[in-house]
N, CA, C and O of each residue as an XYZ file, in Angstrom:
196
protein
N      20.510     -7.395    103.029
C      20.039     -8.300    104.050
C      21.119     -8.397    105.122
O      22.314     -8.128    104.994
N      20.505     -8.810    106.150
C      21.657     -8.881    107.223
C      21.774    -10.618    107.665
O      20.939    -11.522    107.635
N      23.132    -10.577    108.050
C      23.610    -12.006    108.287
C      24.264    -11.857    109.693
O      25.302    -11.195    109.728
N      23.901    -12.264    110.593
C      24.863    -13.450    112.256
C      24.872    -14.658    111.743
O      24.012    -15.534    111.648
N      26.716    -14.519    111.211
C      27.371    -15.698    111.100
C      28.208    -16.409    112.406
O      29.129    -15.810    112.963
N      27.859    -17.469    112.726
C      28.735    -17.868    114.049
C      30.237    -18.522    113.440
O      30.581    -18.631    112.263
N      30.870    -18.848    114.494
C      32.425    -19.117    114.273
C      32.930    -20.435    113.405
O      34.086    -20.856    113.351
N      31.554    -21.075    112.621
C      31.479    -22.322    112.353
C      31.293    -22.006    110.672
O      31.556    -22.740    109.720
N      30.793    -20.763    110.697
C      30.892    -20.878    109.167
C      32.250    -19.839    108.385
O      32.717    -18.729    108.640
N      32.527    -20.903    107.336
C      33.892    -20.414    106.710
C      34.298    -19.038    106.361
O      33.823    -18.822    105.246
N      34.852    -18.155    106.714
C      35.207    -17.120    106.350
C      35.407    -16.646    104.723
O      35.905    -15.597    104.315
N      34.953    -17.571    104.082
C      35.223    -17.268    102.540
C      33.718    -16.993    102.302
O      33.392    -16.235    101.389
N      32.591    -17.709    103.260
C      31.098    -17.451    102.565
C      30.876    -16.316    103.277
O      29.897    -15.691    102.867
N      31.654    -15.650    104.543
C      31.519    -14.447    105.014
C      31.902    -13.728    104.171
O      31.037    -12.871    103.991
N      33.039    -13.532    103.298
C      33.262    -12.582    102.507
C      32.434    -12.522    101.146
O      31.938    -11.466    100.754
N      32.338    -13.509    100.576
C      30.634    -13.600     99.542
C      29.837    -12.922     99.682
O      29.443    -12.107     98.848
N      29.340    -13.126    100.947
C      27.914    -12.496    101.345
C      28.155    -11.503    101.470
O      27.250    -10.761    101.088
N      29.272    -10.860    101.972
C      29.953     -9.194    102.211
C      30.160     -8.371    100.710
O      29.855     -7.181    100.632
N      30.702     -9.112     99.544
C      30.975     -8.436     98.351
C      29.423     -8.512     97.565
O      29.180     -7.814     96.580
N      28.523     -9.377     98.106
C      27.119     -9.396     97.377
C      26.379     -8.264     97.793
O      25.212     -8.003     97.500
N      27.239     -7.546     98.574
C      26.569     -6.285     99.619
C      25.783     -6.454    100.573
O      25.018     -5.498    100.700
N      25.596     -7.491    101.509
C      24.873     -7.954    102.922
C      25.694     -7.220    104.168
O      26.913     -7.062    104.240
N      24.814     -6.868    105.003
C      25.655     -6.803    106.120
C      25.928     -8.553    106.937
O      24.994     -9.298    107.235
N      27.047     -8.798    107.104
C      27.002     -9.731    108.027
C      28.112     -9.344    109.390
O      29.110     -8.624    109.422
N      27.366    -10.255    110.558
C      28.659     -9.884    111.626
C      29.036    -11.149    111.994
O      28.257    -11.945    112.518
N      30.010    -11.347    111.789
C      30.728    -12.315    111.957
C      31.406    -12.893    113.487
O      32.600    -12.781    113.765
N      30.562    -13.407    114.219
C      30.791    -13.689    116.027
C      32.805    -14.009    115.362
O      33.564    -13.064    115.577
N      33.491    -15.435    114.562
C      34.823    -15.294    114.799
C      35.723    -13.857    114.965
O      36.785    -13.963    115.580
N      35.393    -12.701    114.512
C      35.743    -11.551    113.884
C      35.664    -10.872    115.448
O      36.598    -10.266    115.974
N      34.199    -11.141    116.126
C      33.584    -10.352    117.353
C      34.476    -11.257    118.874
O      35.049    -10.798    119.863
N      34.280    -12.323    118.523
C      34.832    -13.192    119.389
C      36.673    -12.448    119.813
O      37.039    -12.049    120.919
N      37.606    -12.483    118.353
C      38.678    -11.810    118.307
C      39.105    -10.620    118.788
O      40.230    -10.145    118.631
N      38.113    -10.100    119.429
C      38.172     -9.031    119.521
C      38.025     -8.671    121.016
O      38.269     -7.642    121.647
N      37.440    -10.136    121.429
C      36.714     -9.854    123.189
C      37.747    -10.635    123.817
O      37.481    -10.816    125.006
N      38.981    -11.238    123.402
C      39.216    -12.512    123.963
C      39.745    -11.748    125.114
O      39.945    -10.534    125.164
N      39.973    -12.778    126.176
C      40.218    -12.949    127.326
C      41.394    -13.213    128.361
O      41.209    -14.363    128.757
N      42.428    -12.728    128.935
C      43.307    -13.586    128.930
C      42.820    -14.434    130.188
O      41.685    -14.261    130.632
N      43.813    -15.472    130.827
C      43.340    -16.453    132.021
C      44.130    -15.727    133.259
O      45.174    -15.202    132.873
N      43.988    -15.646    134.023
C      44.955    -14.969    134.834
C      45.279    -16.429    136.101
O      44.348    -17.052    136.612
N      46.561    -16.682    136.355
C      46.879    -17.717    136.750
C      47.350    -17.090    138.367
O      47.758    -15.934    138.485
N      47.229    -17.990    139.495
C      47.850    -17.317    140.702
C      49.423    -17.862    140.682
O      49.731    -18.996    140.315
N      50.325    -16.893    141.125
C      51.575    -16.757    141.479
C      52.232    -17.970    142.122
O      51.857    -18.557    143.136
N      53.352    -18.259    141.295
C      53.733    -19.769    142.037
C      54.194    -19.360    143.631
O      54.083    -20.392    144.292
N      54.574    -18.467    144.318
C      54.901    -18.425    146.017
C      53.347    -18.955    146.533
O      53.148    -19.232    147.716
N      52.599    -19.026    145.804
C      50.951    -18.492    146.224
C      50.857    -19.762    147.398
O      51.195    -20.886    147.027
N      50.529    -19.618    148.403
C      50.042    -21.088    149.141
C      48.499    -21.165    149.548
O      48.036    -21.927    150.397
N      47.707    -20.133    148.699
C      45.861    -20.773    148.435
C      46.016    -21.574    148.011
O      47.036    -21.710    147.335
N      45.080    -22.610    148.154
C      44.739    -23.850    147.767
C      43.171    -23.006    146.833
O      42.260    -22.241    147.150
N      43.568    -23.644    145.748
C      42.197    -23.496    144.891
C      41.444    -24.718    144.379
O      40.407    -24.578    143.732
C-alpha cells in the first residue's frame, strides 16, 4: 500500500509502515531536501524594501 505522510506524523510510524513493506513518502524527508535558503539584501544596500 502506499502512504503521503506529512511532516506531522512521527518518523518512527514512518519507519513501521516502511519495514511492514508500504511504500510511504514522507513530505519531512521531501521537504529536506527542497529547502530554501532566504537571500537577504547587502547592508551598503540603500533600497528601501
Amino acid at each position: 500500500m502506499k502512504f503521503l505522510a506529512d511532516e506531522n506524523i512521527h518518523a518512527d510510524i514512518v519507519g513501521w509502515l516502511r519495514n511492514s513493506g508500504h511504500d510511504v513518502l514522507y513530505a519531512a524527508e521531501s521537504l529536506a531536501e527542497h529547502q530554501t535558503t532566504t537571500c537577504s539584501r547587502p547592508p551598503d544596500s540603500k533600497t528601501a524594501y
